[in-house]
C-alpha positions in Angstrom: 0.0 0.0 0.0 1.4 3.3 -1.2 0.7 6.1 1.8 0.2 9.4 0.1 0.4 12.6 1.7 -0.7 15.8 1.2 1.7 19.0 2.1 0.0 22.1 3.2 2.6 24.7 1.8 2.6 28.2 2.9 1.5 29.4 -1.0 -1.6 27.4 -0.3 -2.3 29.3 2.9 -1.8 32.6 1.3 -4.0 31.0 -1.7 -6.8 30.3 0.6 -6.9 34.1 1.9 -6.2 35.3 -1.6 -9.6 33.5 -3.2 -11.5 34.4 0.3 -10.5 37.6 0.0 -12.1 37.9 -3.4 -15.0 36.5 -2.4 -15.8 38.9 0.8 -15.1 42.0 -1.4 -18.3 41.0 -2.6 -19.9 40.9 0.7 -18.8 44.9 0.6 -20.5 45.7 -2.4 -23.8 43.9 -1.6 -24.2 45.7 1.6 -24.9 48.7 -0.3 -28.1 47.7 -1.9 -29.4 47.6 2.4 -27.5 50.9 2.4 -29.6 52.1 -0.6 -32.9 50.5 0.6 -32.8 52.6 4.5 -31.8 56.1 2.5 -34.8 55.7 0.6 -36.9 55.0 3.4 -35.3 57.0 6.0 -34.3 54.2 7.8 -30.9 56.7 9.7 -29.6 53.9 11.8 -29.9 51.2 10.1 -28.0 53.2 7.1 -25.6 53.4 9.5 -25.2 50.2 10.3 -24.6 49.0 6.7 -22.0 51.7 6.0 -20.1 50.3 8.8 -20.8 46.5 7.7 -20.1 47.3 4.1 -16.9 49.2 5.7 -15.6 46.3 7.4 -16.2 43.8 4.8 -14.0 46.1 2.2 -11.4 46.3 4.9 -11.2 42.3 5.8 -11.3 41.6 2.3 -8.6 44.0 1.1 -6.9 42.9 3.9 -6.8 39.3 3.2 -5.9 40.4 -0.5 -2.7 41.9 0.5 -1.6 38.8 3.3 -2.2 36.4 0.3 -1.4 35.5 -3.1 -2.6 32.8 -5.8 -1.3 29.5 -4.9 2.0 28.1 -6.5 0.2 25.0 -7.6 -3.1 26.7 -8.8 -6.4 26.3 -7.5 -6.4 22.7 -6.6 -9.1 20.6 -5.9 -8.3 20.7 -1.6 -7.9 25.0 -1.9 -11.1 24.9 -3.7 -13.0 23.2 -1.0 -11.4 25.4 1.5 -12.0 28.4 0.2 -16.0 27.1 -0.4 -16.2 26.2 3.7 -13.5 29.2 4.9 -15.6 31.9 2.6 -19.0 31.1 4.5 -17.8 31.0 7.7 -16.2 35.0 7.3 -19.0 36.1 5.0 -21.1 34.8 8.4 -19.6 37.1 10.6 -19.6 39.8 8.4 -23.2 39.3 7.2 -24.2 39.3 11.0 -22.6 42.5 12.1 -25.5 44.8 10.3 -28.1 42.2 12.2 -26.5 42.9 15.2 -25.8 46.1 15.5 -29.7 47.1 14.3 -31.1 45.3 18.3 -33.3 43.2 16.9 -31.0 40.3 17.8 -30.1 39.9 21.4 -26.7 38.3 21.1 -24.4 38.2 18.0 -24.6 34.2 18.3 -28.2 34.9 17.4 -27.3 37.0 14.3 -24.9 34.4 13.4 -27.7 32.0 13.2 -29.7 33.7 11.4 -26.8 34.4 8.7 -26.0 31.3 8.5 -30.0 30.4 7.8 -30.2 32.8 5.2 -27.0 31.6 3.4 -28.1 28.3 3.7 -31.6 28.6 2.4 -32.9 27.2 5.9 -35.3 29.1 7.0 -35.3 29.3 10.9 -34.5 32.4 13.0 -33.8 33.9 16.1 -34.4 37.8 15.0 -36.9 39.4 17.9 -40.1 41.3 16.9 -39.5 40.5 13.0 -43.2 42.2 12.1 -41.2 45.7 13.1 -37.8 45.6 11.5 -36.7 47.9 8.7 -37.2 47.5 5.3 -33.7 47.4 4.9 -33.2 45.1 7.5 -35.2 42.6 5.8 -34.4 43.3 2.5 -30.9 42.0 3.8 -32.4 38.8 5.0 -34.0 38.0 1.7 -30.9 39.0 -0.4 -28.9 36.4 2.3 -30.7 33.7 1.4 -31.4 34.5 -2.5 -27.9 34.3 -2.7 -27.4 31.6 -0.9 -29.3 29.4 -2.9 -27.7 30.4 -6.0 -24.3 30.3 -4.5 -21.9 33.0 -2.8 -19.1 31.4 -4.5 -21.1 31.2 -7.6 -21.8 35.1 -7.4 -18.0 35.9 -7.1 -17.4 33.1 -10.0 -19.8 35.0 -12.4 -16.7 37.7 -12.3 -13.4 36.1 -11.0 -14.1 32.9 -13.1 -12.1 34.8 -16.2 -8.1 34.1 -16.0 -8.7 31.6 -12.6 -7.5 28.2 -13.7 -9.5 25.8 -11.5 -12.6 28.0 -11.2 -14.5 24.8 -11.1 -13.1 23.4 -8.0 -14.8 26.6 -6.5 -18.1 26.0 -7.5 -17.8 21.8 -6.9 -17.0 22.9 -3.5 -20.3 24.8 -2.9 -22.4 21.2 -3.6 -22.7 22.5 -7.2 -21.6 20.4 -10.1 -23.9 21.2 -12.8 -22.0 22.4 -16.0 -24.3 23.6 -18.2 -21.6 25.8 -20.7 -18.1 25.2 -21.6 -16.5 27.1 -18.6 -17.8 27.3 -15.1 -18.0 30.9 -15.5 -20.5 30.8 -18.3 -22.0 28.3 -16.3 -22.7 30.7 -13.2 -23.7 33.2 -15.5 -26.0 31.1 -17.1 -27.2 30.3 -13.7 -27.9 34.0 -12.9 -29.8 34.6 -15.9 -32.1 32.1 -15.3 -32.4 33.6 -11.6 -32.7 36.7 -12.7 -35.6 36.0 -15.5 -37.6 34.0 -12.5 -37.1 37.2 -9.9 -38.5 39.1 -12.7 -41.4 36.6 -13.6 -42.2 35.6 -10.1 -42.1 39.2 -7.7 -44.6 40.7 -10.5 -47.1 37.9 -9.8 -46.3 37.9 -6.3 -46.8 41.9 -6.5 -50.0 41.7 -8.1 -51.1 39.3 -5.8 -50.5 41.3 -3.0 -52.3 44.3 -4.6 -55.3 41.9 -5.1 -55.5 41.2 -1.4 -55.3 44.9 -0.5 -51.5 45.4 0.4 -50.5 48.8 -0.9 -48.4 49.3 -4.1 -44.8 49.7 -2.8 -45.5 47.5 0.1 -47.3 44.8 -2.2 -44.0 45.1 -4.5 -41.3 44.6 -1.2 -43.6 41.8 -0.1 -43.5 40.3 -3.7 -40.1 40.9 -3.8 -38.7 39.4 -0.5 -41.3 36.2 -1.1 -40.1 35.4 -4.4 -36.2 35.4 -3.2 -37.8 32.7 0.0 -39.4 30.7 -2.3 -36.9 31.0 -5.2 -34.1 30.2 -3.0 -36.1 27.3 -1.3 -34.9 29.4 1.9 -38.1 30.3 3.6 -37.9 33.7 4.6 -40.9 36.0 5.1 -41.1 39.8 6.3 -44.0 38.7 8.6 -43.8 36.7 12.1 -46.8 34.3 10.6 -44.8 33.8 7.8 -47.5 33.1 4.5 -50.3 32.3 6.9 -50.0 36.2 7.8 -51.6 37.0 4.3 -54.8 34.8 4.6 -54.4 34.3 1.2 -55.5 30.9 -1.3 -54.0 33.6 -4.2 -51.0 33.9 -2.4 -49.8 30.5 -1.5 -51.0 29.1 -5.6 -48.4 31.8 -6.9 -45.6 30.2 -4.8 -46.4 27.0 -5.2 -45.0 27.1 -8.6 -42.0 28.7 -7.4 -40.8 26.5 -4.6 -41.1 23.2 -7.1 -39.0 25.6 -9.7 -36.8 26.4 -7.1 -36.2 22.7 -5.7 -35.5 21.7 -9.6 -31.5 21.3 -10.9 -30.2 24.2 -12.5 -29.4 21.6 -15.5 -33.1 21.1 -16.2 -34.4 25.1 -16.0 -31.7 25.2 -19.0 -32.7 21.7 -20.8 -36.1 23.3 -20.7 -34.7 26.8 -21.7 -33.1 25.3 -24.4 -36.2 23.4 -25.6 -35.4 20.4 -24.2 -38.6 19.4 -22.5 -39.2 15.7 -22.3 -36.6 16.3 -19.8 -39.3 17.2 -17.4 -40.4 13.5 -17.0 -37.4 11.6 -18.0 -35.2 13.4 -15.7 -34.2 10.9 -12.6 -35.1 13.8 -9.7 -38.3 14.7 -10.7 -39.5 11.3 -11.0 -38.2 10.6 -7.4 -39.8 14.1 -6.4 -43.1 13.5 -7.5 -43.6 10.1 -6.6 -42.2 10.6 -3.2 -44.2 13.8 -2.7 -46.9 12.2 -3.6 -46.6 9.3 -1.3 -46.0 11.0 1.7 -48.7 14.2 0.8 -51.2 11.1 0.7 -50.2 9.3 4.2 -50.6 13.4 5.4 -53.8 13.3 3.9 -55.1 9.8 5.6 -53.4 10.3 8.9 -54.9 13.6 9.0 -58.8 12.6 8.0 -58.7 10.0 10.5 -58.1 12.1 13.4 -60.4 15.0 12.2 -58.0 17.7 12.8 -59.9 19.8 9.7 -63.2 20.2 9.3 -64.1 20.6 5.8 -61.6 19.4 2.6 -60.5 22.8 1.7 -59.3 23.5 4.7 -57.1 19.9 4.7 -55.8 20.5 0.9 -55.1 23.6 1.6 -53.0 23.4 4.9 -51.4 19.8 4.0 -50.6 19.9 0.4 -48.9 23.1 1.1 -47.2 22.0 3.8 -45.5 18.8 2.3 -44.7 20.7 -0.6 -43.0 23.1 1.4 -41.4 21.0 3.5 -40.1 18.6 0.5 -38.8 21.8 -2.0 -37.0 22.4 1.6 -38.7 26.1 1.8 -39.8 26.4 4.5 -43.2 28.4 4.3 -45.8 27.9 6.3 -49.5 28.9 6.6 -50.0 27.4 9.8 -48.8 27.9 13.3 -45.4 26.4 14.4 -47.0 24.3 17.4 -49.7 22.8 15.4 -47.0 20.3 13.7 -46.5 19.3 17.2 -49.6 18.9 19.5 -52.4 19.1 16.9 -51.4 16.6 14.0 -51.3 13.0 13.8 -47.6 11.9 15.0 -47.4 10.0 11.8 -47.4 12.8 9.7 -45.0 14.2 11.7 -42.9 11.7 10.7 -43.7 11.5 7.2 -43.2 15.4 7.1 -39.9 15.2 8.6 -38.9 12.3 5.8 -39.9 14.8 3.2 -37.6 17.6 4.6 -34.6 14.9 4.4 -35.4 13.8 0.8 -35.0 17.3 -0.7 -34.9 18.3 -4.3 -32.5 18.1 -6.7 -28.5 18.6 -6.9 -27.2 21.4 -8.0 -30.4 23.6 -7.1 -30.9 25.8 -4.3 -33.0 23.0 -2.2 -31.3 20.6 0.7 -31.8 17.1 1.6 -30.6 14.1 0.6 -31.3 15.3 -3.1 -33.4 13.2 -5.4 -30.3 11.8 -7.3 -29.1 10.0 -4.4 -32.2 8.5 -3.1 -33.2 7.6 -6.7 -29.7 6.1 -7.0 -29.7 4.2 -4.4 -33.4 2.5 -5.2 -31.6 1.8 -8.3 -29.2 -0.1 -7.0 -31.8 -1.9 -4.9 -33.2 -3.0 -7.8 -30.5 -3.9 -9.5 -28.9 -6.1 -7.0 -32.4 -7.9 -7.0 -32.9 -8.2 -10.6 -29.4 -10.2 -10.5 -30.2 -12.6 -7.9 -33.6 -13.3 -10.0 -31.5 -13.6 -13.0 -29.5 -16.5 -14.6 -25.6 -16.3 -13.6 -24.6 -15.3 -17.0 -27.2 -12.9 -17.6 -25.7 -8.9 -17.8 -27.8 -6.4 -16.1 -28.1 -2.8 -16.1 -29.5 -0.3 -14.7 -29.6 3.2 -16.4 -29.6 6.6 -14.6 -31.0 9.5 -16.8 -29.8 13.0 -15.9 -29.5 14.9 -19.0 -28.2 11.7 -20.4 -28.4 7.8 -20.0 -25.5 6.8 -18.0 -25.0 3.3 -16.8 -25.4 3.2 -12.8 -21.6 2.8 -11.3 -20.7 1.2 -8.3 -19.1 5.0 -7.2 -21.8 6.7 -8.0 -24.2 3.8 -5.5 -21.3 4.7 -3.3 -20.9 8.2 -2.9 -24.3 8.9 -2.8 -25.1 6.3 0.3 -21.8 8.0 1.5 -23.9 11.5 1.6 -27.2 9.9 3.0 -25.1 8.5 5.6 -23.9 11.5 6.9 -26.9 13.3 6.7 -29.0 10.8 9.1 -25.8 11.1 11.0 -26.0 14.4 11.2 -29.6 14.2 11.7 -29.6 11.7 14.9 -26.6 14.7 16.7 -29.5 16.9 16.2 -32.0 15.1 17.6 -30.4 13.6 20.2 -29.1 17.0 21.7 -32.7 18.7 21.1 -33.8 15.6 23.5 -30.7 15.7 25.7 -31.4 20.4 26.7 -35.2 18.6 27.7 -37.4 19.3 24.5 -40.1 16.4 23.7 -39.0 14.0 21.5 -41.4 14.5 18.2 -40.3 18.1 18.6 -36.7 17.9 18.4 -37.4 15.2 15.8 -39.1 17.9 13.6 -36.2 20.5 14.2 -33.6 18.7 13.5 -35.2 17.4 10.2 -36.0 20.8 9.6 -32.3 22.0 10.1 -30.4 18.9 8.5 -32.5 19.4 5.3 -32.1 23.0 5.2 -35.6 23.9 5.2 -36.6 26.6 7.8 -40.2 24.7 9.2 -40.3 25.2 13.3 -41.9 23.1 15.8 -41.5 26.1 17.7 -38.2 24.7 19.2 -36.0 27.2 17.0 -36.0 30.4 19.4 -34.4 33.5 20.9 -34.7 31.4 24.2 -32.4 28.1 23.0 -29.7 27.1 24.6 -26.8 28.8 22.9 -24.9 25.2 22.4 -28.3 24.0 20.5 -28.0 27.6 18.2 -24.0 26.4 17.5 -24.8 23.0 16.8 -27.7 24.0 14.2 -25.1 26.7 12.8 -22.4 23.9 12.0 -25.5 21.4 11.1 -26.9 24.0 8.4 -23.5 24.7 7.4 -22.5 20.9 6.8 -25.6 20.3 5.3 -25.6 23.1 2.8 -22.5 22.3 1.6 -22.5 18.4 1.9 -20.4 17.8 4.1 -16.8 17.3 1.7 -15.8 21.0 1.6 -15.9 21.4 5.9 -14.1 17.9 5.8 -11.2 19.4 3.9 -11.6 22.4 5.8 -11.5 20.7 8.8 -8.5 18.8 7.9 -6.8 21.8 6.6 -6.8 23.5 10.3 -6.1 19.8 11.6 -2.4 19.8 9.8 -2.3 23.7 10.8 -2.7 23.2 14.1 0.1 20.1 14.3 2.4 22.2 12.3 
């Protein structure tokens, strides 16, 4: 056996700041558009509070621009994982300090949180009296967690991508693999356009709906606005405490129903389709998976939640439940119900089966968590496989097909890595539950939360508060974190500081 071993050199160090410092520059220039948002409305302080944030993030990243360099070796693929994890954890702080510095957070751990939330399209928060915050406070929220969906990485790629050999290590490492042009920077580009056609599209619905239910004009458009970026980014964010339910609205919740199953979809098929390309639709692996799975657990939500009579009439259980599962399996996070009715006023079952969707997901390479429908669809493959050859005669040749774009044979790697990734997600999942259980909360609650967090999805048992211990808030940071990412890029990471530290 031939040990290999992997030198951390001194020019990859001063690589890693280089790329990060790239990267948070960005951060510095998006701050503005907050900055913009409070002078229009008057918002003084929490100008204020953006100059400085924006201020900051211009100085840490010109700072880390000057300490480093581009690496010797180029951006390999253990740098490109780094800078994926490293960049999230500083854009985090930075992100927060405009949170914090506003009072509507009570501790900066809190802001963190909610950052990291937002980046990670999950949904959950910790800000206090959110039906009262500035515009421009939440117009930063939703930008958060538009952006995170599409990718911080992927933002910076859309410009840094030209003259950066190894560009596509930087996106891989952001759980994006998706190459839909030549070059990954075309690629992200191609990603924004079709980002930027939908936030078109989908905030002028979303605007006229709210002027149909009375909202007025510019606050029907901000509404629009921030609600397309939560559904859109699968994140979940909404400028009201009550989330969708605050509307009251059956127009509402159609218009974004749309949206979140857009959102959930790979990046791979919105351009298939773009391109014309739309038997993709149904012959596409994930969306198979998606739909069959949603509809299997939407109908044990349905039965569960007959039998026990929890709603009265059928509207009222279509309505509440459909929604629901398909929020909770796009990994959105919206809601138009209260937090505490998951909990002490439906069936345990669909608990269950809720908290199953949340782990399923969407697709790869879309803005939605989970497993992703590639893996689990993968993986019943190979089920199926390994049956149909211990049906078949010993000399018989079987195999199974996977279509993503393509028909590719199913590889023992691919069956591999993706029950690799499952593996660490329930792993990840059981922490989480475990410690909700451990700091006293019931057991179907911390069940719900931690499915909730692992899948990136933003639904609350009502566990998720100002009031959690602060270990629980840290543990759900890294578990969003981990998850977003999938887990490879904070390995590296991890290992990176690991032979830093024993240098």
């Amino acid at each position: 056996m031939i040990k290999v071993t992997y030198r951390l050199t001194r020019s990859d160090v001063l690589g890693i700041f280089f790329y990060t410092g790239k990267v948070v520059l960005w951060m510095g220039g998006l701050m503005l558009i907050p900055a913009v948002t409070a002078l229009v409305f008057g918002e003084w302080p929490s100008l204020f509070d953006f100059l400085i944030g924006s201020s900051l993030s211009f100085c840490v990243g010109f700072i880390f621009l000057l300490i480093g360099r581009p690496s010797q070796r180029g951006l390999t693929w253990m740098l490109g994982f780094t800078v994926a994890a490293f960049s999230w954890l500083v854009l985090m702080f930075l992100a927060a300090v405009p949170y914090y510095l506003s009072g509507h957070w009570g501790a900066f751990v809190d802001a963190l949180f909610d950052v990291m939330s937002g980046f990670t399209t999950t949904g959950v928060v910790l800000v206090q009296d959110l039906d009262h915050i500035p515009n421009s406070i939440n117009m930063w929220r939703h930008i958060l967690t538009y952006l995170g969906g599409q990718g911080m990485v992927v933002l910076a790629l859309t410009v840094l991508s030209k003259g950066l050999p190894g560009a596509f290590k930087l996106y891989v490492g952001e759980a994006k693999d998706e190459r839909l042009m030549p070059s990954v920077g075309q690629t992200a580009r191609a990603i924004w356009f079709i980002s930027v056609v939908w936030l078109i599209v989908g905030t002028v619905a979303l605007w006229l709906s709210g002027l149909a239910i009375g909202l007025k004009p510019v606050r029907a458009f901000l509404h629009g606005l921030w609600i397309f970026m939560g559904a859109w980014s699968t994140g979940g964010f909404a400028p009201q405490s009550q989330n969708i339910m605050y509307y009251h609205s059956f127009l509402l919740e159609a218009v974004t129903v749309p949206i979140m199953i857009a959102g959930s979809f790979n990046f791979g098929l919105h351009f298939a389709i773009w391109t014309g390309k739309r038997s993709e639709i149904y012959r596409n692996l994930e969306t198979r998976v998606f739909f069959v799975t949603l509809s299997l657990f939407t109908l044990v939500g349905f039965l569960s939640t007959v039998t026990a009579g929890v709603y009265s009439d059928a509207l009222s259980l279509a309505r509440r439940i459909v929604y629901q599962f398909i929020s909770a399996q796009t990994t959105t996070g919206f809601s138009n119900i209260f937090p505490q009715q998951f909990v002490y006023h439906w069936p345990t079952v669909v608990l269950l089966a809720m908290t199953l969707a949340m782990l399923f997901g969407g697709s790869a390479s879309s803005t939605a968590g989970g497993f992703k429908g590639v893996r689990v669809g993968v993986v019943a493959k190979a089920i199926r496989m390994e049956v149909r050859k211990l049906m078949a005669p010993e000399s018989a040749v079987i195999v199974e097909k996977v279509h993503m774009g393509q028909d590719s044979p199913l590889e023992d790697r691919n069956v591999k890595v993706a029950a690799l990734i499952i593996l660490l997600y329930i792993v990840i999942f059981t922490i989480g539950t475990v410690a909700g259980v451990a700091y006293g909360y019931p057991l179907p609650m911390a069940i719900f939360e931690a499915g909730s967090v692992t899948g990136n999805v933003g639904l609350s048992s009502g566990l998720t508060s100002p009031l959690m211990p602060w270990p629980l808030k840290i543990l759900y940071i890294l578990m969003m974190w981990m998850a977003r990412l999938e887990f490879m890029s904070v390995f590296v990471f991890f290992a990176i500081l690991w032979r830093f530290g024993r240098r």
